[in-house]
mmCIF file of the N, C-alpha and C atoms, coordinates in Angstrom:
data_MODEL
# 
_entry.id   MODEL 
# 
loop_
_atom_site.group_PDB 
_atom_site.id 
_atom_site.type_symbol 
_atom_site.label_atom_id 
_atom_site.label_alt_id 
_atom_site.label_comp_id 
_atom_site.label_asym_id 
_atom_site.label_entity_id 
_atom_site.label_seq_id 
_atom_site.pdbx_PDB_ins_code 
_atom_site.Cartn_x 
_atom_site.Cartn_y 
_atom_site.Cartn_z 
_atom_site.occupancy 
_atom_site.B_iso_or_equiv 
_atom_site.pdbx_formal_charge 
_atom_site.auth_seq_id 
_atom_site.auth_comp_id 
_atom_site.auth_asym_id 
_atom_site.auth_atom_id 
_atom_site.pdbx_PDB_model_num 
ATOM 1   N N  . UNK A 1 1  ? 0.847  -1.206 0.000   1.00 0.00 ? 1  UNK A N  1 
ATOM 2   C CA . UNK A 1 1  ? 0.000  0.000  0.000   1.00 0.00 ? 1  UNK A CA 1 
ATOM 3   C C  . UNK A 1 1  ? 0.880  1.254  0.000   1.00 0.00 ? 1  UNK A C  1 
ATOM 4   N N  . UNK A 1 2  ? 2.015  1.327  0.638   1.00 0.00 ? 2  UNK A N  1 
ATOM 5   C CA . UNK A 1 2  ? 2.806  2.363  0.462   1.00 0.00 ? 2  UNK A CA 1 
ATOM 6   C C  . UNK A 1 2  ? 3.413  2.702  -0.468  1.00 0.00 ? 2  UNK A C  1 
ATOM 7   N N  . UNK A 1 3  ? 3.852  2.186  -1.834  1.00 0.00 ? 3  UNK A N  1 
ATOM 8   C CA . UNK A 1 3  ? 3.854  2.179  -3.136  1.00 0.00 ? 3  UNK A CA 1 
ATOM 9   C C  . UNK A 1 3  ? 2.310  2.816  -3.628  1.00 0.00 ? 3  UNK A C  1 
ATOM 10  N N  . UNK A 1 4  ? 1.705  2.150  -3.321  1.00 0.00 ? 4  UNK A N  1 
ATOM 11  C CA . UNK A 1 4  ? 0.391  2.835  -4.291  1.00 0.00 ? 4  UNK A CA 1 
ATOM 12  C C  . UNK A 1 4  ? 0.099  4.555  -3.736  1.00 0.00 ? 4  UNK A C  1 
ATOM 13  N N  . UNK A 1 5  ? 0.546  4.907  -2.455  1.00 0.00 ? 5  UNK A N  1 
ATOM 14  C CA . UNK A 1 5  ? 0.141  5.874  -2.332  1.00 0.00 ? 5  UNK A CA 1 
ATOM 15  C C  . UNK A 1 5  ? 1.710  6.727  -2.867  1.00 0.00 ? 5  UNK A C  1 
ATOM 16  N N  . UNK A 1 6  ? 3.063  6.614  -2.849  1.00 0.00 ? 6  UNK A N  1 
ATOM 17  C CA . UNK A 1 6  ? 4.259  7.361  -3.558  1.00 0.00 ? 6  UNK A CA 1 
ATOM 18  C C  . UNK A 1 6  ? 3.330  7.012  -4.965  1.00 0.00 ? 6  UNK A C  1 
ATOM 19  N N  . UNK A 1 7  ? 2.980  6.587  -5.578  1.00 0.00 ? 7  UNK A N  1 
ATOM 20  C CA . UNK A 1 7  ? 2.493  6.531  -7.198  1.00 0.00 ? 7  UNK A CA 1 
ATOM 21  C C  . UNK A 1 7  ? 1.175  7.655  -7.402  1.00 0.00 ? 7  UNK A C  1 
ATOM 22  N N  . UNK A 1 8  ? 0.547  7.493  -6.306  1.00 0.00 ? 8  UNK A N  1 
ATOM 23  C CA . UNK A 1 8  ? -0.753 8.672  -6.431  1.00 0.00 ? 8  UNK A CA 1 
ATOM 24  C C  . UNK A 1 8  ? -0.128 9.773  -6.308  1.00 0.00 ? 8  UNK A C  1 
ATOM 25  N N  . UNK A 1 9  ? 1.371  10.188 -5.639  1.00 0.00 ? 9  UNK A N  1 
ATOM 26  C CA . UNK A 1 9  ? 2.045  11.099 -5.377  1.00 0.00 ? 9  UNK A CA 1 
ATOM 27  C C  . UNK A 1 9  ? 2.614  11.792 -7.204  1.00 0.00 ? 9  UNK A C  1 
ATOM 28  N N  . UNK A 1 10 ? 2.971  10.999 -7.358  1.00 0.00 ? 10 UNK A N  1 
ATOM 29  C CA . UNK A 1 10 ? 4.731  10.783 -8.359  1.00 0.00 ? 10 UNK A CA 1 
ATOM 30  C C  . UNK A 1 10 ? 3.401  10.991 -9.576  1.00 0.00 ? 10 UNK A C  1 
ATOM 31  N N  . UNK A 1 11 ? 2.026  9.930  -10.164 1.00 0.00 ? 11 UNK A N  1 
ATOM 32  C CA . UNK A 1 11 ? 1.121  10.273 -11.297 1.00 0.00 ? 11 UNK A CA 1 
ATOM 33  C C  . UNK A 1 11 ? 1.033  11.480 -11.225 1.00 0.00 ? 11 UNK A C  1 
ATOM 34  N N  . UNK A 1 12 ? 0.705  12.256 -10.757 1.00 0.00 ? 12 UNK A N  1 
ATOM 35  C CA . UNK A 1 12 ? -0.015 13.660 -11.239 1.00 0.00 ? 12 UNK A CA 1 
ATOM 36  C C  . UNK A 1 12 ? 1.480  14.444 -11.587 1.00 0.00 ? 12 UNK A C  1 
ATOM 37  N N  . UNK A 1 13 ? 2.177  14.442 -10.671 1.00 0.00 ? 13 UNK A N  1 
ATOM 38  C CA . UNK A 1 13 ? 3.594  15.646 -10.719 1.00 0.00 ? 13 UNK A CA 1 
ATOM 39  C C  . UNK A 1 13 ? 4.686  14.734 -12.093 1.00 0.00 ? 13 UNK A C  1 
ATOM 40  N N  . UNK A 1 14 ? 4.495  13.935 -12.488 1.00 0.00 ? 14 UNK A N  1 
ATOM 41  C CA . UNK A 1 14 ? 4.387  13.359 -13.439 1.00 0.00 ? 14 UNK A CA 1 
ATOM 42  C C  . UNK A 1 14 ? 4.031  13.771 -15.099 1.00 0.00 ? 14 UNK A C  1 
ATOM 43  N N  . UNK A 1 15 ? 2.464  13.977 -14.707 1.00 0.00 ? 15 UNK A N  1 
ATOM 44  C CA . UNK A 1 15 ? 2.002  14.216 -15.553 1.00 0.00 ? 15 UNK A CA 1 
ATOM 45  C C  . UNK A 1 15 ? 1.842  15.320 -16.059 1.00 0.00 ? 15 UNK A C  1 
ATOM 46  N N  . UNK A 1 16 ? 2.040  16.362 -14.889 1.00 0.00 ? 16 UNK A N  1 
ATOM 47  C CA . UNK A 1 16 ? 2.392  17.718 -15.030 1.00 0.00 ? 16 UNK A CA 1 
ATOM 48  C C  . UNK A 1 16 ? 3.609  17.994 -15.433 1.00 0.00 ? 16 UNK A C  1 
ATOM 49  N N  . UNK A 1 17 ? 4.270  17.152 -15.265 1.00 0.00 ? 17 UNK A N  1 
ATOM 50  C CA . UNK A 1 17 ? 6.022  17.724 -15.982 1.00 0.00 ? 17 UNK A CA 1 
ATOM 51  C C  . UNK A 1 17 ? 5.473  17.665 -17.857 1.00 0.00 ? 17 UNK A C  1 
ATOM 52  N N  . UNK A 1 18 ? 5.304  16.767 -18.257 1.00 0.00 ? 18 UNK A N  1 
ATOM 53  C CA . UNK A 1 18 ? 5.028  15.988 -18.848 1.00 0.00 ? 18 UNK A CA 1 
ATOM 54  C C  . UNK A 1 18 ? 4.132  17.407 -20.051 1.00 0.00 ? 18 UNK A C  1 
ATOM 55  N N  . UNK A 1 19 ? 2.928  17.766 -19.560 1.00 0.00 ? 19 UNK A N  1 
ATOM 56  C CA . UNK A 1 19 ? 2.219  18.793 -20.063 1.00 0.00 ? 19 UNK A CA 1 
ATOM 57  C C  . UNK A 1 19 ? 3.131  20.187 -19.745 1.00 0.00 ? 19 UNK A C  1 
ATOM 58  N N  . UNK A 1 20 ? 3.878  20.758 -18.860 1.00 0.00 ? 20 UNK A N  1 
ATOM 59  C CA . UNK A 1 20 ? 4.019  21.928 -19.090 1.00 0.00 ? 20 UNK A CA 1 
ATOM 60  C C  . UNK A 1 20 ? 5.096  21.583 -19.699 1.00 0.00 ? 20 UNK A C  1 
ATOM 61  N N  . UNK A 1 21 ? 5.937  20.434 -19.873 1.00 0.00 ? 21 UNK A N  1 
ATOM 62  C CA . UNK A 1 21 ? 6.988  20.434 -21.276 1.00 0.00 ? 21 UNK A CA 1 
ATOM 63  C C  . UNK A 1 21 ? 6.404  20.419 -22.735 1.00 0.00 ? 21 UNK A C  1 
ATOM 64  N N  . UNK A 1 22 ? 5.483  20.056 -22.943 1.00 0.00 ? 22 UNK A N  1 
ATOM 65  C CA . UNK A 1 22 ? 5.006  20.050 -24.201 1.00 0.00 ? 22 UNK A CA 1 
ATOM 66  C C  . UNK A 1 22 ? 3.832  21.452 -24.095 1.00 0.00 ? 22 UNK A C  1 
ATOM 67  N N  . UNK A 1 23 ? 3.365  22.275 -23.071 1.00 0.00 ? 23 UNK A N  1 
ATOM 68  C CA . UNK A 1 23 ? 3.039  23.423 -23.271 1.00 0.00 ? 23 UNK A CA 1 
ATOM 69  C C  . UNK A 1 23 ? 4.140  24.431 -23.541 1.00 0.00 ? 23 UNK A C  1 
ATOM 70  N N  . UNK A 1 24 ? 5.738  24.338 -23.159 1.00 0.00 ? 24 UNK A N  1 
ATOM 71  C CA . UNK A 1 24 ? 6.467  24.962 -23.137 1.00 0.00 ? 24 UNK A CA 1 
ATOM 72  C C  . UNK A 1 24 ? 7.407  24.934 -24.536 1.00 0.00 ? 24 UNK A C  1 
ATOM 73  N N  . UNK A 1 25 ? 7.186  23.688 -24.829 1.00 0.00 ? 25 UNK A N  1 
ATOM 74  C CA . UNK A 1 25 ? 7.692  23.598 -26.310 1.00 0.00 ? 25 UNK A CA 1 
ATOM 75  C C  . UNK A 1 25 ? 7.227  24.227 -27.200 1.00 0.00 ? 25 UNK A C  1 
ATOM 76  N N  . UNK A 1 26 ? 5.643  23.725 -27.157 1.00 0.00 ? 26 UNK A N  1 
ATOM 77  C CA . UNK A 1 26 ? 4.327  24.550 -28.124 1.00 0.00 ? 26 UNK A CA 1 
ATOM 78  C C  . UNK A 1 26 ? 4.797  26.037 -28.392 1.00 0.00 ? 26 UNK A C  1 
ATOM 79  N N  . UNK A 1 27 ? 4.706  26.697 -26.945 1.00 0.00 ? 27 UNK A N  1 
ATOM 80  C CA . UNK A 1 27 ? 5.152  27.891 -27.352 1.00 0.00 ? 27 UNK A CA 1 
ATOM 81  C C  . UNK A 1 27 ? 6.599  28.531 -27.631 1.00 0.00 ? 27 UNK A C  1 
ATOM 82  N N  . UNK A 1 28 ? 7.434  27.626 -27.376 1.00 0.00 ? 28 UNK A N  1 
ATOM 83  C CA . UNK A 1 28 ? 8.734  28.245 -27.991 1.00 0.00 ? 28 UNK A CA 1 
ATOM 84  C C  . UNK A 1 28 ? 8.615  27.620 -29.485 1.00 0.00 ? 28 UNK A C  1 
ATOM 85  N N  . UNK A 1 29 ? 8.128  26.655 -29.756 1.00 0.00 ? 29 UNK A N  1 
ATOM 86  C CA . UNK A 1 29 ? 7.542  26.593 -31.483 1.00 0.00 ? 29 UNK A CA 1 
ATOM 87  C C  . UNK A 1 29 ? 7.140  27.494 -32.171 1.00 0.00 ? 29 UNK A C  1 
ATOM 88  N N  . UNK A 1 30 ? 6.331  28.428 -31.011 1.00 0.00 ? 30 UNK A N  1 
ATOM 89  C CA . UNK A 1 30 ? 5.117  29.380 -32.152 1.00 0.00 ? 30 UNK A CA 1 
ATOM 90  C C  . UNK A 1 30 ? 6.049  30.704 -32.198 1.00 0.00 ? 30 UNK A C  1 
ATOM 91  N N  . UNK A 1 31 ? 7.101  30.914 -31.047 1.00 0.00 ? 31 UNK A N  1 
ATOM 92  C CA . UNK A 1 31 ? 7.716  31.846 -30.688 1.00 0.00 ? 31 UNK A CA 1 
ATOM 93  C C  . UNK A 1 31 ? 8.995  32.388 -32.319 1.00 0.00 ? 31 UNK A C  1 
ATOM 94  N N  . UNK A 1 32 ? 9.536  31.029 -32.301 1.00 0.00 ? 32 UNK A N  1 
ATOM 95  C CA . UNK A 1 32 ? 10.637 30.602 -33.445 1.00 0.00 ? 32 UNK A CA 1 
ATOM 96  C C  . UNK A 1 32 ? 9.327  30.593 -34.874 1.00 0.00 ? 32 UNK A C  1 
ATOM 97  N N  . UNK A 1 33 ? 8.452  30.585 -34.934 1.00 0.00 ? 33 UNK A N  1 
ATOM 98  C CA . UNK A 1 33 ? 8.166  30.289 -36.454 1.00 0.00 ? 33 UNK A CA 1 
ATOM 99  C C  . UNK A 1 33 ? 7.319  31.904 -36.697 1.00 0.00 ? 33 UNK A C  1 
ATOM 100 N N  . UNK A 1 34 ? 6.971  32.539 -35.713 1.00 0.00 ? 34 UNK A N  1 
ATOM 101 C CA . UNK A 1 34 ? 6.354  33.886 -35.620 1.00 0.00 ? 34 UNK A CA 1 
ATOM 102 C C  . UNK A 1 34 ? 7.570  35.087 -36.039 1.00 0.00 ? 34 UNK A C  1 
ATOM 103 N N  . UNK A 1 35 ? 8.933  34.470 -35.409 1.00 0.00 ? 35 UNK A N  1 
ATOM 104 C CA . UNK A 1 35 ? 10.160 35.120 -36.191 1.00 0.00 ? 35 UNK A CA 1 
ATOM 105 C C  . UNK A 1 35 ? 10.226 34.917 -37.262 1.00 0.00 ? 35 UNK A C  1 
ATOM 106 N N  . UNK A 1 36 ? 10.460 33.459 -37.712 1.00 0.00 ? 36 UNK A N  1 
ATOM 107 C CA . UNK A 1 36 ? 10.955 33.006 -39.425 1.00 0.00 ? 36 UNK A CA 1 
ATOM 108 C C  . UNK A 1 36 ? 10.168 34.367 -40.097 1.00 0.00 ? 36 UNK A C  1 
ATOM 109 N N  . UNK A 1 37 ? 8.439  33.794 -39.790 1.00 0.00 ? 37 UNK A N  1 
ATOM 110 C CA . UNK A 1 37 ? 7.544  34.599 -40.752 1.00 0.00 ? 37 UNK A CA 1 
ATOM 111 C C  . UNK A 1 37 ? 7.948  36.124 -40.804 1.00 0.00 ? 37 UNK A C  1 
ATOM 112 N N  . UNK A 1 38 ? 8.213  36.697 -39.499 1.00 0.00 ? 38 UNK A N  1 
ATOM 113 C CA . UNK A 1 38 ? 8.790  38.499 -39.545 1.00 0.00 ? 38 UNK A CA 1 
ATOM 114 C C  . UNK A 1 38 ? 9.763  38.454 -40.534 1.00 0.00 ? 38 UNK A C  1 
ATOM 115 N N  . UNK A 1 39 ? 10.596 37.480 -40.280 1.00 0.00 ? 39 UNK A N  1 
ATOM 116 C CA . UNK A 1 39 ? 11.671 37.761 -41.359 1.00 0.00 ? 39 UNK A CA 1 
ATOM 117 C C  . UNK A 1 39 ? 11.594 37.622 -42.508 1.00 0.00 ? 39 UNK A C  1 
ATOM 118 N N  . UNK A 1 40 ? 10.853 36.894 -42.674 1.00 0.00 ? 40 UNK A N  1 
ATOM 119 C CA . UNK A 1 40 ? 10.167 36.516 -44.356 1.00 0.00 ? 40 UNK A CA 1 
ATOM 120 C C  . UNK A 1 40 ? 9.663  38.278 -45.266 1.00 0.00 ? 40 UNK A C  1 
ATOM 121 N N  . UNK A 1 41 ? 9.168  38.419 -43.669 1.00 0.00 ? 41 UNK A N  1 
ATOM 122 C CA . UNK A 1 41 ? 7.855  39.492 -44.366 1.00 0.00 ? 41 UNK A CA 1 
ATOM 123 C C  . UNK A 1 41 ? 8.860  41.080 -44.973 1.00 0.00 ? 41 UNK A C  1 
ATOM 124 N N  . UNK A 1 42 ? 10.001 40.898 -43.805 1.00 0.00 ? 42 UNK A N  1 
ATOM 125 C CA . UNK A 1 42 ? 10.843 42.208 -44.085 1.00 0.00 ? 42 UNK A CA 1 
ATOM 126 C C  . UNK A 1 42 ? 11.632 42.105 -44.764 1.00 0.00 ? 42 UNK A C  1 
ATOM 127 N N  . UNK A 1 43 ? 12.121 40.867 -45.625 1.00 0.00 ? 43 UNK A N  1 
ATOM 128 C CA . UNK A 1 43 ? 12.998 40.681 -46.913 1.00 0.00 ? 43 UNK A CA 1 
ATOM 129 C C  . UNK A 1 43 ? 11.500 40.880 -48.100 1.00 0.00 ? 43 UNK A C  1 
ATOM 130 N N  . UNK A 1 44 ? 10.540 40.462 -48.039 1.00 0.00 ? 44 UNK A N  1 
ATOM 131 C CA . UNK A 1 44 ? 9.719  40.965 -48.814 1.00 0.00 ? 44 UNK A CA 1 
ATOM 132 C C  . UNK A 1 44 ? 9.812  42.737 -49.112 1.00 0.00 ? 44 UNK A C  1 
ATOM 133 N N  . UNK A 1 45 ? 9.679  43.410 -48.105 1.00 0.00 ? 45 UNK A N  1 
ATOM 134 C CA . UNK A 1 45 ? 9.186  44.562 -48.089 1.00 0.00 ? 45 UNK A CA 1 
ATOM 135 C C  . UNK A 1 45 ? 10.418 45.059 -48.382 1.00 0.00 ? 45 UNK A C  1 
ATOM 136 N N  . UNK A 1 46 ? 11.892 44.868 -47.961 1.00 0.00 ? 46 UNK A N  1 
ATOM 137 C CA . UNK A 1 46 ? 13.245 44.919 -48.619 1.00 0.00 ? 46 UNK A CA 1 
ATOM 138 C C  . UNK A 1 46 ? 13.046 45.455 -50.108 1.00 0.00 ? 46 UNK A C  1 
ATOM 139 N N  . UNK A 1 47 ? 12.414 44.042 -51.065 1.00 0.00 ? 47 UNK A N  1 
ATOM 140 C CA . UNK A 1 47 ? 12.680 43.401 -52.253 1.00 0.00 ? 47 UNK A CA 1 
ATOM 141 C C  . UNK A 1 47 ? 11.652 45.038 -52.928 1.00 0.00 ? 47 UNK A C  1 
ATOM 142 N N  . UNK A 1 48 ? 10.534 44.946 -52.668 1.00 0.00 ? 48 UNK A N  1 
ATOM 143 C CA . UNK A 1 48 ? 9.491  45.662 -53.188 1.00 0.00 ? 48 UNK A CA 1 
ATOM 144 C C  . UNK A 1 48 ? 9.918  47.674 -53.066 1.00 0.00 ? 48 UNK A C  1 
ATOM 145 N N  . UNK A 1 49 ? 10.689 47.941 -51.721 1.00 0.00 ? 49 UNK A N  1 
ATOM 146 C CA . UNK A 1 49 ? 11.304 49.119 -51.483 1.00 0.00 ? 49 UNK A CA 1 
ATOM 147 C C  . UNK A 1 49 ? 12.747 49.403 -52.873 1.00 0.00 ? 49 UNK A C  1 
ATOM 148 N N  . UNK A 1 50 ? 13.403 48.118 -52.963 1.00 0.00 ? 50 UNK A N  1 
ATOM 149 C CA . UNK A 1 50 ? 14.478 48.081 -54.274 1.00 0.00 ? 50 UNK A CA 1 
ATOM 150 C C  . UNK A 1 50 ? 13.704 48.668 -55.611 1.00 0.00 ? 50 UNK A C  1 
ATOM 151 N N  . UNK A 1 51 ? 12.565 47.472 -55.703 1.00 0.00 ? 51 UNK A N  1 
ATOM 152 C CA . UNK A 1 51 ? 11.830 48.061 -57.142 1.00 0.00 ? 51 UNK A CA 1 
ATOM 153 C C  . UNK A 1 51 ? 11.694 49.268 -57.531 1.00 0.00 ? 51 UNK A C  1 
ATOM 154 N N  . UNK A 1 52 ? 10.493 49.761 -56.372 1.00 0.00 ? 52 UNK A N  1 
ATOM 155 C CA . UNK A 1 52 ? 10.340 51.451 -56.291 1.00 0.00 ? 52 UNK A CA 1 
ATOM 156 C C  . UNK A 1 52 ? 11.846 52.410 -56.435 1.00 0.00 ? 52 UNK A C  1 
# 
């Protein structure tokens, strides 16, 4: 029984590592691809400022 209750302990804090690593990834994902796109957008606006 003392195993089952360290496991009711250890499941949740567990499972919480578990989610705020993959919430924390998520957003350093969106963080890194929200740059790419800025940068995309200001070599665009670069290219179009040359034309003119």
């Amino acid at each position: 029984t003392r195993w089952m209750q360290t496991g009711n302990i250890l499941a949740p804090m567990i499972t919480h590592g578990i989610y705020s690593a993959v919430v924390l990834g998520h957003g350093l994902w969106k963080i890194q691809d929200h740059r790419r796109r800025l940068r995309q957008r200001v070599q665009e606006i670069r290219r179009s400022s040359d034309e003119l």
